[in-house]
VEXNU-379109 format. One line per field, with one value per residue (C-alpha): residue number from 1; residue in three letters; x, y, z. Coordinates in steps of 0.1 Angstrom, whole numbers, plus 5000, padded with zeros to 4 digits. Layout:
BEGIN
nr <- [NUM,...]
rest <- [Ala,...]
x <- [X,...]
y <- [Y,...]
z <- [Z,...]
//
This chain:
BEGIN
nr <- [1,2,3,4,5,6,7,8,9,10,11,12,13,14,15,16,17,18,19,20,21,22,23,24,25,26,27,28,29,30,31,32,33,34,35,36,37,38,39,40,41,42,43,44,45,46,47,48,49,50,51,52,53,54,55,56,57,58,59,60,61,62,63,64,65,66,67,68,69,70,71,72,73,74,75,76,77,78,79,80,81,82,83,84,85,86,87,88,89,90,91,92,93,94,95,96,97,98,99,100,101,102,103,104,105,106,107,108,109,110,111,112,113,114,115,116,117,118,119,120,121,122,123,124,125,126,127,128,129,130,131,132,133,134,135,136,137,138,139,140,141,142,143,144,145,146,147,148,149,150,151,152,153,154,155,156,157,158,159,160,161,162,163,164,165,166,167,168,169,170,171,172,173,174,175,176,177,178,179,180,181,182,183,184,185,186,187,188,189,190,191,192,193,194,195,196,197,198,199,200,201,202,203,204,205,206,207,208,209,210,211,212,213,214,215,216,217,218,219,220,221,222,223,224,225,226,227,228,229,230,231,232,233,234,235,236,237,238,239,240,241,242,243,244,245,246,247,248,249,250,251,252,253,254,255,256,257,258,259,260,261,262,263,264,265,266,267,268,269,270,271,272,273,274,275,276,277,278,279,280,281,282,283,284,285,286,287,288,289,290,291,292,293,294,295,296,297,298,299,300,301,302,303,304,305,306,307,308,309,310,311,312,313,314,315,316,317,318,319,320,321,322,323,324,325,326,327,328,329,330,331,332,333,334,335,336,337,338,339,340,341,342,343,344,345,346,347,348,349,350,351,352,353,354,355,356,357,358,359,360,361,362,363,364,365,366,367,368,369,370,371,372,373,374,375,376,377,378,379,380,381,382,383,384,385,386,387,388,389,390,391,392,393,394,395,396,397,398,399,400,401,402,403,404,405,406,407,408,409,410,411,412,413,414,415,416,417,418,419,420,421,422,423,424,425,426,427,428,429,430,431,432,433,434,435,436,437,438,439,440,441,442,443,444,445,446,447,448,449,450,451,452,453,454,455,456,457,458,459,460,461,462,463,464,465,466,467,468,469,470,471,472,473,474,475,476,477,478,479,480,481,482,483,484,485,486,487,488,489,490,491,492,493,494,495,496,497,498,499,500,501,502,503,504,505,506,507,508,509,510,511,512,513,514,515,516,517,518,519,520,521,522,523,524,525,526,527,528,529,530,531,532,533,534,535,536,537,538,539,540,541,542,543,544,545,546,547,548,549,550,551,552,553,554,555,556,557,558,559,560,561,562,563,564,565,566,567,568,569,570,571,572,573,574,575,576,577,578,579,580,581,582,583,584,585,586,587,588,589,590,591,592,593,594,595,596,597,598,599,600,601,602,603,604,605,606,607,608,609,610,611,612,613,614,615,616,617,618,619]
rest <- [Unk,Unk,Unk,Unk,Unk,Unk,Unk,Unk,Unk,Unk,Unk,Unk,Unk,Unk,Unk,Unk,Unk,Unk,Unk,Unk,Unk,Unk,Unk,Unk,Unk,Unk,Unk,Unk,Unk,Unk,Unk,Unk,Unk,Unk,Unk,Unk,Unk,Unk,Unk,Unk,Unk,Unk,Unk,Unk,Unk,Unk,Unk,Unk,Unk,Unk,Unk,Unk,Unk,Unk,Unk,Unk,Unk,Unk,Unk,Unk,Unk,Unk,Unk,Unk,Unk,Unk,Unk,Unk,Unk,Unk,Unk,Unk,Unk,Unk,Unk,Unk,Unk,Unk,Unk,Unk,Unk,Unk,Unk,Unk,Unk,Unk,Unk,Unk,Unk,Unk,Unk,Unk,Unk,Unk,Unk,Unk,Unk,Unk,Unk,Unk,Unk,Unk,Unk,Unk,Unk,Unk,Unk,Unk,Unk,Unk,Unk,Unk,Unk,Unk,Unk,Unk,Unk,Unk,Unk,Unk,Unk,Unk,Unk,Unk,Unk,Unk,Unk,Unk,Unk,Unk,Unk,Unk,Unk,Unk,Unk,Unk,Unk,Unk,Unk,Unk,Unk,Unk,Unk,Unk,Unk,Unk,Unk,Unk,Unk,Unk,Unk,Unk,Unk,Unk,Unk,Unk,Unk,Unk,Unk,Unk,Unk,Unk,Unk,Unk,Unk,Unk,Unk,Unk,Unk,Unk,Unk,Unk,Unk,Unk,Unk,Unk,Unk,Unk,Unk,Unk,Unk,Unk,Unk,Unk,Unk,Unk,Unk,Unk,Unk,Unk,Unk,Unk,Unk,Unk,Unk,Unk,Unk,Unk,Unk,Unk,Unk,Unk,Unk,Unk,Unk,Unk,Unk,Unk,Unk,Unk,Unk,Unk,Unk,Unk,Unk,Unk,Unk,Unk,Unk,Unk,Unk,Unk,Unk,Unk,Unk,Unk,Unk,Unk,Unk,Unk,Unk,Unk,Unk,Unk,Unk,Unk,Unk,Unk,Unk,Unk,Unk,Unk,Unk,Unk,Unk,Unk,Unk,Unk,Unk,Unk,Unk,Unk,Unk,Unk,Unk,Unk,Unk,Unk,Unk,Unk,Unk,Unk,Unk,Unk,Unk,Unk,Unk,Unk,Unk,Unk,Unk,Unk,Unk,Unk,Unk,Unk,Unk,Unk,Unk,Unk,Unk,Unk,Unk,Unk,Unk,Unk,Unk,Unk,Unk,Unk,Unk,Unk,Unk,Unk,Unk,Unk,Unk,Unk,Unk,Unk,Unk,Unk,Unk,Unk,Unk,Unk,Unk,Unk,Unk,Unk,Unk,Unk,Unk,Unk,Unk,Unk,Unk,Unk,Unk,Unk,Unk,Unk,Unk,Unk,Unk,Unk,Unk,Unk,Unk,Unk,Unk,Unk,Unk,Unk,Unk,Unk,Unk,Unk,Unk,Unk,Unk,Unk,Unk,Unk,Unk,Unk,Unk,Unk,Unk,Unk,Unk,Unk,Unk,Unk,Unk,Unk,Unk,Unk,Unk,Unk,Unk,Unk,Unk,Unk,Unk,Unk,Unk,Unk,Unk,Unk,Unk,Unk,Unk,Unk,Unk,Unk,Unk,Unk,Unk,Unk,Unk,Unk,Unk,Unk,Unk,Unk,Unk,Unk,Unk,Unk,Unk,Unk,Unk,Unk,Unk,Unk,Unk,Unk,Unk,Unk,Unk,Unk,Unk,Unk,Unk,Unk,Unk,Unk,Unk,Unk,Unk,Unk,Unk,Unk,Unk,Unk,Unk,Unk,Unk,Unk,Unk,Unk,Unk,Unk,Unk,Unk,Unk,Unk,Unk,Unk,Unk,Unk,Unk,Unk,Unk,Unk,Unk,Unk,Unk,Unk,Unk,Unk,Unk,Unk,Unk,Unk,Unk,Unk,Unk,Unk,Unk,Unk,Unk,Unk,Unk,Unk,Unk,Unk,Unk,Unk,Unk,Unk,Unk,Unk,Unk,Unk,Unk,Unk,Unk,Unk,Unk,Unk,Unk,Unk,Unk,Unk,Unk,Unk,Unk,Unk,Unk,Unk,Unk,Unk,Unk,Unk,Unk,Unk,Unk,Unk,Unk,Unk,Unk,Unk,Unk,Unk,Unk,Unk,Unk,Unk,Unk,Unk,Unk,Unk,Unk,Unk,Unk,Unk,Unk,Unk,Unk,Unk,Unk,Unk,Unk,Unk,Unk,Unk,Unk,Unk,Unk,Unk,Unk,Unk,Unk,Unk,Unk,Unk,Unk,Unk,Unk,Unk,Unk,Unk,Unk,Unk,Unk,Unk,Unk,Unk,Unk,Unk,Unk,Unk,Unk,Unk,Unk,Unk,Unk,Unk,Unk,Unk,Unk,Unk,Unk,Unk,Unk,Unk,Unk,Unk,Unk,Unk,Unk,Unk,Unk,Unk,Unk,Unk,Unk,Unk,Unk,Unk,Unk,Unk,Unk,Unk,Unk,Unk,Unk,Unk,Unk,Unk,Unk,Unk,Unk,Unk,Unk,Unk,Unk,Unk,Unk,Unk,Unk,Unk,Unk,Unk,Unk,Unk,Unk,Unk,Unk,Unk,Unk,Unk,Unk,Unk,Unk,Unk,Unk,Unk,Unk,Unk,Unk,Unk,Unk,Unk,Unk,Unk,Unk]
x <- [5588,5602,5615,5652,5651,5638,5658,5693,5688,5692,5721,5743,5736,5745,5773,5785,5781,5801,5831,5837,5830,5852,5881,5870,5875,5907,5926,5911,5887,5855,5828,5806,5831,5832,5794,5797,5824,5804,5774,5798,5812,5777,5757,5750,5785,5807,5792,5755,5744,5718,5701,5675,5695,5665,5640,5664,5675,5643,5638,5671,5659,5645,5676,5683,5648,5653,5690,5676,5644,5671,5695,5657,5658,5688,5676,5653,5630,5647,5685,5671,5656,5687,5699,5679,5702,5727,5704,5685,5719,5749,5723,5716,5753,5760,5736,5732,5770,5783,5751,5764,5800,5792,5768,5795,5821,5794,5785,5821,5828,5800,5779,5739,5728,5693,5713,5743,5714,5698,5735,5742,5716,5718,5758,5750,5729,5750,5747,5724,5730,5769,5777,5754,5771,5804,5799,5781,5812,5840,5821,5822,5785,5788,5818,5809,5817,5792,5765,5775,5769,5734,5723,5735,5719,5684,5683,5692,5663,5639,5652,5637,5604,5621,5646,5619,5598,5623,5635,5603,5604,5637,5625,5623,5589,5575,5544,5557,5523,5514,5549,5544,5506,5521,5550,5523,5503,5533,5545,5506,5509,5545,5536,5502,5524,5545,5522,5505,5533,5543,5507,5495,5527,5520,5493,5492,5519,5532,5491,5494,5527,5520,5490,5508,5534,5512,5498,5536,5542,5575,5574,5544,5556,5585,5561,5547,5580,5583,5544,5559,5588,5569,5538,5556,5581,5548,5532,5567,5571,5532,5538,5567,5593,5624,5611,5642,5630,5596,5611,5636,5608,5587,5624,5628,5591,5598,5635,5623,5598,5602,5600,5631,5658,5631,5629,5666,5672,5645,5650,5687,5692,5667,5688,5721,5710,5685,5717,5742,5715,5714,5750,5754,5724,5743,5772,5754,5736,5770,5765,5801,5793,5786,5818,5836,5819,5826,5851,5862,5828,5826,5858,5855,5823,5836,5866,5843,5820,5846,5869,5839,5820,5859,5861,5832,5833,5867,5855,5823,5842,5866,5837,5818,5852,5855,5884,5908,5908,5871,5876,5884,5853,5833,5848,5845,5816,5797,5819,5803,5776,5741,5715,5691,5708,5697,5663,5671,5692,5659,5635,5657,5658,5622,5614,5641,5668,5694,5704,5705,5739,5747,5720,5745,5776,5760,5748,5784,5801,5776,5781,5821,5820,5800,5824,5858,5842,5851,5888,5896,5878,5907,5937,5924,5928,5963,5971,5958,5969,6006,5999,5987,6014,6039,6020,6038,6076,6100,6123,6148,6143,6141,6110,6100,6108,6079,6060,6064,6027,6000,5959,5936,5904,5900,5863,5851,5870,5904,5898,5900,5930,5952,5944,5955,5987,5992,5988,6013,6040,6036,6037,6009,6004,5966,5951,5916,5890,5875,5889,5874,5882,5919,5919,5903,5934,5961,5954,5958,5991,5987,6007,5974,5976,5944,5931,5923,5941,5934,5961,5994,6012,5996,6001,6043,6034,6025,6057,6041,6075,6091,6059,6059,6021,5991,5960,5933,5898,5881,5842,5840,5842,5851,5879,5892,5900,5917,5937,5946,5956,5978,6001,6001,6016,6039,6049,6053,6072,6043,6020,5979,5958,5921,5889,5859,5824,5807,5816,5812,5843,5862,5861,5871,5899,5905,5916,5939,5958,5955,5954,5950,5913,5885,5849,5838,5805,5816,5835,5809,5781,5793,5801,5762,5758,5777,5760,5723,5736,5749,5714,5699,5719,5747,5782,5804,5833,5809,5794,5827,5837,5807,5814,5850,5842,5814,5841,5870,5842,5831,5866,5869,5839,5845,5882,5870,5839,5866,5863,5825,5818,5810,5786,5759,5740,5773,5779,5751,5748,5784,5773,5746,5761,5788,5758,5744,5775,5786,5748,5754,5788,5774,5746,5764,5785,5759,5744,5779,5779,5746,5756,5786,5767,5743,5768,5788,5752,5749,5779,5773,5746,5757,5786,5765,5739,5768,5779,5805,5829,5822,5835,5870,5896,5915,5950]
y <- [2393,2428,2453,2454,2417,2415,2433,2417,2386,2409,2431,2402,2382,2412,2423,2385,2389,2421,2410,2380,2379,2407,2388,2358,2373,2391,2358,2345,2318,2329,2347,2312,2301,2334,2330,2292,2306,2335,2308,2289,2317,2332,2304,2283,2262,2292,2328,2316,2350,2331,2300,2286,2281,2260,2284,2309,2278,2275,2314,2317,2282,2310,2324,2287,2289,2325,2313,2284,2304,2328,2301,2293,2323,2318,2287,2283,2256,2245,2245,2224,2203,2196,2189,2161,2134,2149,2154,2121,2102,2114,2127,2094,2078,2104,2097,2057,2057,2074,2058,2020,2031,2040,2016,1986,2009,2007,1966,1962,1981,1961,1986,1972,1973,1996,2022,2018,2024,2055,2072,2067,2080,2110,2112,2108,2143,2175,2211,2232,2260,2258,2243,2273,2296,2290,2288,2321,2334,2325,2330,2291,2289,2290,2266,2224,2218,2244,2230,2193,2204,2218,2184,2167,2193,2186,2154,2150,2175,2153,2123,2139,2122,2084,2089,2100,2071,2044,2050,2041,2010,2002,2007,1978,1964,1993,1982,1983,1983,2016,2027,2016,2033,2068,2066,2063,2090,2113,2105,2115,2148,2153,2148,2171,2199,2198,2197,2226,2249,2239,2245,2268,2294,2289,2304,2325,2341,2361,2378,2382,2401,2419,2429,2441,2458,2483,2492,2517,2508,2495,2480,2457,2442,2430,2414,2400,2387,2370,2360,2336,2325,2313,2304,2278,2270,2263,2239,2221,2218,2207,2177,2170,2179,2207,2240,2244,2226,2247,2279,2267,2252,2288,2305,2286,2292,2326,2325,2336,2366,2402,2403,2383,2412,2433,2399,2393,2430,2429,2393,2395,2412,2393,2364,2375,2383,2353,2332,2342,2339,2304,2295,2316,2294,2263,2270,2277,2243,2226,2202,2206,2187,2157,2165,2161,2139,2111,2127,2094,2084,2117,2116,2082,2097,2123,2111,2080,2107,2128,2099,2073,2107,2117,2082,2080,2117,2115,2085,2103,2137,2114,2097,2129,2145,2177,2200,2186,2224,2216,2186,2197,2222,2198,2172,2191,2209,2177,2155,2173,2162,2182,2201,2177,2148,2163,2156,2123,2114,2132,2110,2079,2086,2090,2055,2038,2030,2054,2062,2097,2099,2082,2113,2135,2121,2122,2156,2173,2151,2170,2203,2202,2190,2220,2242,2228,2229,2262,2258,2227,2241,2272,2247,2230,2257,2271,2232,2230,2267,2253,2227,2240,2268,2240,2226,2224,2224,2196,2194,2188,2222,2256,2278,2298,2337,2357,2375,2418,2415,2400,2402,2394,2379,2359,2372,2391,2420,2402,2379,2408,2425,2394,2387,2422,2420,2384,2395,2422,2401,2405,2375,2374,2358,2357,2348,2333,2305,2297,2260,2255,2294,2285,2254,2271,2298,2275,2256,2291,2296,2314,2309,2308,2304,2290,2306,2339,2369,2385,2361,2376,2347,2336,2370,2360,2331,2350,2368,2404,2411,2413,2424,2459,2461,2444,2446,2442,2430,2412,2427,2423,2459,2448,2421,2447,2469,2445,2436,2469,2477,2444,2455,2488,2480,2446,2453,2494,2488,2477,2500,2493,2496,2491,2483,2499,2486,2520,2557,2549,2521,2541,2570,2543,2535,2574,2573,2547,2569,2551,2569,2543,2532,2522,2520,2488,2499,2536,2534,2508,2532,2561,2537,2528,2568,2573,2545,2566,2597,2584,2569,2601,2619,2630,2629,2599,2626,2649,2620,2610,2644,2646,2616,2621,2657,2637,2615,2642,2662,2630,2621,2660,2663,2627,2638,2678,2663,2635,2655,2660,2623,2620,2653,2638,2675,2692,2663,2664,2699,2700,2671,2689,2719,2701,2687,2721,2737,2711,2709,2746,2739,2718,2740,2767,2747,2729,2769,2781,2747,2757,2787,2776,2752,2777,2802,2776,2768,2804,2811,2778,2790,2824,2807,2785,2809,2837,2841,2816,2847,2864,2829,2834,2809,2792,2790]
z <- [7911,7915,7888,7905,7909,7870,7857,7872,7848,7818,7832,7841,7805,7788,7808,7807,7768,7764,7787,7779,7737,7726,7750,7734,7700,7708,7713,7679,7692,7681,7696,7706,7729,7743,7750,7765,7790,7801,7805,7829,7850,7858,7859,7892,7894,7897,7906,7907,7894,7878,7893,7860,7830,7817,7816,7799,7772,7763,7755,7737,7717,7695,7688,7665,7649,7638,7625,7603,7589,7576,7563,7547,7529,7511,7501,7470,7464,7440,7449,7479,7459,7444,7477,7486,7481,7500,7527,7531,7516,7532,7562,7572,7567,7595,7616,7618,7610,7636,7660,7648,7660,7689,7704,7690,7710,7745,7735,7735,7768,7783,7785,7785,7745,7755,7773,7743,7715,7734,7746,7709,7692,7712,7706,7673,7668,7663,7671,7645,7664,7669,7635,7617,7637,7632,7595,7592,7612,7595,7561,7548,7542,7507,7508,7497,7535,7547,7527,7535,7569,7568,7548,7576,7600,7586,7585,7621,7623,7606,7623,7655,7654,7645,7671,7702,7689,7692,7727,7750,7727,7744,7776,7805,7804,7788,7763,7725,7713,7728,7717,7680,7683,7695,7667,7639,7653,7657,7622,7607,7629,7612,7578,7581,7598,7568,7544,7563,7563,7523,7512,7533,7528,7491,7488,7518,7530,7500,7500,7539,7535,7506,7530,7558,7535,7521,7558,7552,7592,7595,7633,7622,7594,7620,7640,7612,7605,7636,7640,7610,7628,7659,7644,7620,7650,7673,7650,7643,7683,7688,7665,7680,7654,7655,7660,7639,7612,7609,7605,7576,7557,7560,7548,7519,7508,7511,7493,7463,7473,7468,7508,7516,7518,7541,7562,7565,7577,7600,7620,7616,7650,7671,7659,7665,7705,7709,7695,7718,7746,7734,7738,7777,7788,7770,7793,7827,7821,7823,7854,7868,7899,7874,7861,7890,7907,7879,7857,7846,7826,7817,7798,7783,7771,7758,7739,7725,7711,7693,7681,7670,7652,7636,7620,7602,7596,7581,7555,7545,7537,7513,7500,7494,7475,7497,7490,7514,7531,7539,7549,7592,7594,7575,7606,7632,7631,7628,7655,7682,7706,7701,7724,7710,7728,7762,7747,7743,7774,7797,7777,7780,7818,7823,7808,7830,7804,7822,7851,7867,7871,7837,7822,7838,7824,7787,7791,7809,7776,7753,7765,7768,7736,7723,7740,7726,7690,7681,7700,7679,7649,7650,7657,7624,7605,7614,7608,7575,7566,7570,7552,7522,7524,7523,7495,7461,7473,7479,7511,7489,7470,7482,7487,7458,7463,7476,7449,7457,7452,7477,7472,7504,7487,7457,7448,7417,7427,7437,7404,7384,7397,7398,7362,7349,7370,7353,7320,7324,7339,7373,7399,7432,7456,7470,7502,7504,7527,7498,7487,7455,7442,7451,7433,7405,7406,7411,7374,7364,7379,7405,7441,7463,7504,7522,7554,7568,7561,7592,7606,7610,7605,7576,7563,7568,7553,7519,7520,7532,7551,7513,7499,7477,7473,7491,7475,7502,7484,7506,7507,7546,7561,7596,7578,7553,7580,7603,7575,7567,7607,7605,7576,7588,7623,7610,7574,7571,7540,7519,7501,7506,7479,7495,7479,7495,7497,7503,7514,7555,7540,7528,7553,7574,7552,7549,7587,7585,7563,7527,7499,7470,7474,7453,7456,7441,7424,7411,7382,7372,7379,7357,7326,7327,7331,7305,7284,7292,7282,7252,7246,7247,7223,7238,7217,7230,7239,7258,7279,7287,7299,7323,7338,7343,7355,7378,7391,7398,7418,7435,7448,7459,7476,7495,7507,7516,7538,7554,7585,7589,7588,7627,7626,7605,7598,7595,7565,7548,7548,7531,7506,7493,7492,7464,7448,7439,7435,7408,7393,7391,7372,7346,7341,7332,7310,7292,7284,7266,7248,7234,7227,7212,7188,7180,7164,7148,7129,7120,7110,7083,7072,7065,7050,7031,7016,7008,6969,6957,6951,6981,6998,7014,7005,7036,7032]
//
């Protein structure tokens, strides 16, 4: 193969990638279907830029294992230890739930009860990759939903071997004695691959990284990074089992190592371009010659897999208790078809319990399925954000007023302010995705809207057309500034005051032309500054005075440097210059205040040794 002809694979996924993502993004429905469109417009249905969509899938499968080793990291030992009834509990209620429903649904259609068990247990698997990717983007990770979801995830993960086992059993004439003898082998290599990686990064890992850290060569302890990744994913995928899997297991060994911050910042964009490589190869595999060449089966498929999947979905999210603004994500994310049915569909057509055409139906199902998942996910939530804004009033009664006061994000930060406005009399509303945080505010009175204030009509919603202040305290850079450029442009009447993670954030902020902004950590800082100097020796007034003196120079320095932040020399030139010239400042300072204290004990003790008579009298 030639360079020119090499290199056009990359240019056209990355062109695809940056055309079609930001679009995606513009008309709010999420970068991953952005990605699965892309997939379908260059791959071999429509422009045919790109002819092997299976060789790329199974590069850009990478892109999932590096996602679940870092959901691994955020994952201690113990806290999924304490998720192992969820996991193996309401894992399996998914999966032979939603599999029972849907082979009664083929039995009933007359549909042959081998090929109903296999399409069903294929149906029944969901999308790591999309579901984990859709929480991470809209932030719900964290959320009851979020971790219902990755419970679910790995157990359909672990249910890989089980499920590849059972289906040459079904086969027609196929021997179920050499079946049943390659299942129990399979299970033995499964378990020793586990107990390989559980053991084995015990004791190894942490020595072998502490190793390569102190070689001071930042590339190579990258590699070493992803050495893990592939090395656990490769022993997973030789057993048989979820590369997936593999790599979450070596993440959560590693969750509670001094090496897990460098790890995250180092894999963290390999991911995020393997990933999307993962969903454009997703859409070029789309078979749209299956589609139309039987769309029928290909939409009964389809709506049996979403609507039998809902129903049981639906009763296990009310069993579970979710917050009922979980409840959709927590649905939908897990309604969808998976990437690991192909495997099964392939499999059940190589041991003549499908048919190819009946392989291509499942698989076209499948992948539509994937790519309406984040549509319906965003539908969902504008639903459910009306709903809960309607929440709390009669039809019979008015709406309440809107409160002058409105706070995007409900975190530490947004907590705080809302309770100092509350105890001085003053009604907000806030805006927050996070369920259980609103339910927490509202049995404290306050009027709470769920969704994401990046939406301008849930921002109406709130009442920011009435609003006097908006308080925007989300953490989010990229959010917080959206935010900001939405009230600017549809409610001019309300004043911004901005929270700002760091000084690139509020620079940022700067430019958008607000002038009441606060850096989360700084006032926080000098109190502990203070607190040390105090420590030391230093009067409670004096330390005070220096820190307030700190912070006035601080503010100065940032606003008199606001137009050297795109000339990084020209910026830090000016920065240190301020350093120096207020070090110099409290230099001289702290030398008269010597001084000073110096004469005022001289003065005492010439006072002090003096005659009584010679002592004047003050009046």
């Amino acid at each position: 193969m030639t360079h020119e002809n090499w290199l056009i694979v990359p240019l056209v996924l990355l062109a695809a990638a940056v055309v079609a993502v930001p679009l995606a993004r513009w008309a709010r429905l999420g970068s991953i279907l952005g990605y699965l469109v892309a997939g379908i417009v260059v791959g071999p249905q429509v422009l045919a830029l790109i002819h092997e969509p299976g060789t790329i899938l199974h590069v850009a499968e990478l892109g999932v294992v590096l996602m679940l080793f870092l959901v691994g990291l955020e994952l201690e030992p113990k806290r999924l230890w304490a998720m192992r009834r969820p996991i193996f509990g309401w894992g399996s209620v998914q999966l032979l739930g939603c599999a029972a429903v849907l082979a009664l649904l083929a039995v009933a259609l007359g549909v042959p009860w081998r090929l109903a068990v296999v399409a069903s247990l294929g149906l029944a698997m969901s999308s790591t990759a999309v579901a984990m990717a859709v929480l991470a983007e809209r932030n719900l990770g964290r959320t009851s939903a979020g971790e219902s979801v990755l419970s679910v995830a790995l157990l359909q993960d672990i249910a890989a071997i089980p499920v590849l086992a059972l289906v040459p059993l079904l086969a027609v004439g196929g021997s179920a004695t050499a079946a049943e003898g390659s299942a129990w082998l399979a299970a033995g290599k499964a378990v020793a691959a586990i107990v390989t990686i559980v053991f084995g990064g015990r004791l190894l890992l942490r020595p072998a990284l502490r190793w390569i850290a102190h070689s001071r060569t930042p590339e190579i302890f990258t590699a070493a990074a992803l050495l893990l990744v592939l090395s656990t994913a490769a022993l997973m995928q030789f057993v048989g089992l979820s590369m997936a899997l593999g790599a979450f297991l070596a993440g959560v060994l590693l969750a509670e190592s001094e090496y897990r911050r460098e790890l995250e910042t180092d894999l963290e964009p390999f991911k995020g371009l393997l990933l999307g490589l993962f969903f454009i190869a997703v859409g070029m595999g789309l078979d749209l010659n299956a589609v139309a060449g039987q769309p029928g089966a290909v939409l009964a498929v389809l709506v049996a897999l979403l609507v039998g999947k809902t129903l049981v979905l639906v009763l296990m999210a009310r069993a579970m208790k979710l917050p009922v603004a979980e409840r959709p994500a927590f649905v939908i994310l897990l309604a969808q078809g998976g990437e690991f049915g192909f495997v099964v569909f392939q499999l059940g057509e190589a041991n003549g319990v499908l048919t190819g055409a009946q392989n291509s139906a499942l698989v076209a199902a499948v992948a539509i399925s994937l790519a309406v998942t984040p549509l319906l996910l965003t539908l969902a939530e504008r639903w459910t954000t009306r709903r809960m804004a309607a929440q709390g009033t009669r039809p019979d009664e008015p709406p309440p007023p809107p409160a002058p006061i409105l706070i995007a994000g409900s975190g530490r930060y947004g907590q705080v302010v809302g309770r100092l406005l509350h105890a001085c009399g003053l009604q907000a509303t806030v805006l927050d995705h996070d369920a259980e945080a609103i339910e927490s505010l509202r049995k404290f009175g306050f009027t709470v809207h769920y969704g994401d204030a990046t939406r301008l009509d849930l921002l109406r919603v709130a009442g920011a057309e009435t609003a006097r202040v908006i308080v925007v305290a989300v953490d989010d850079m990229a959010t917080s500034l959206e935010i900001v450029e939405l009230v600017r442009e549809h409610f001019p009447q309300a004043k911004i005051v901005a929270r700002a993670r760091n000084v690139t954030h509020y620079f940022k902020l700067r430019e958008q032309g607000l002038t009441h902004i606060e850096r989360e950590t700084f006032d926080a800082a000098l109190r502990s500054a203070r607190s040390v100097l105090e420590l030391t020796g230093m009067e409670p007034h004096a330390a005070r005075k220096h820190a307030m003196r700190f912070r006035q120079h601080n503010i100065e320095l940032l606003e008199a440097t606001l137009p050297l932040q795109r000339d990084q020399a020209a910026l830090v030139a000016a920065a240190k210059a301020g350093r120096a010239q207020f070090d110099q400042l409290l230099a001289v300072e702290r030398e008269a205040e010597a001084a000073r204290h110096a004469k005022a004990r001289a003065g005492w003790s010439d006072a002090t040794s003096a005659p009584p008579g010679d002592v004047q009298q003050t009046p």
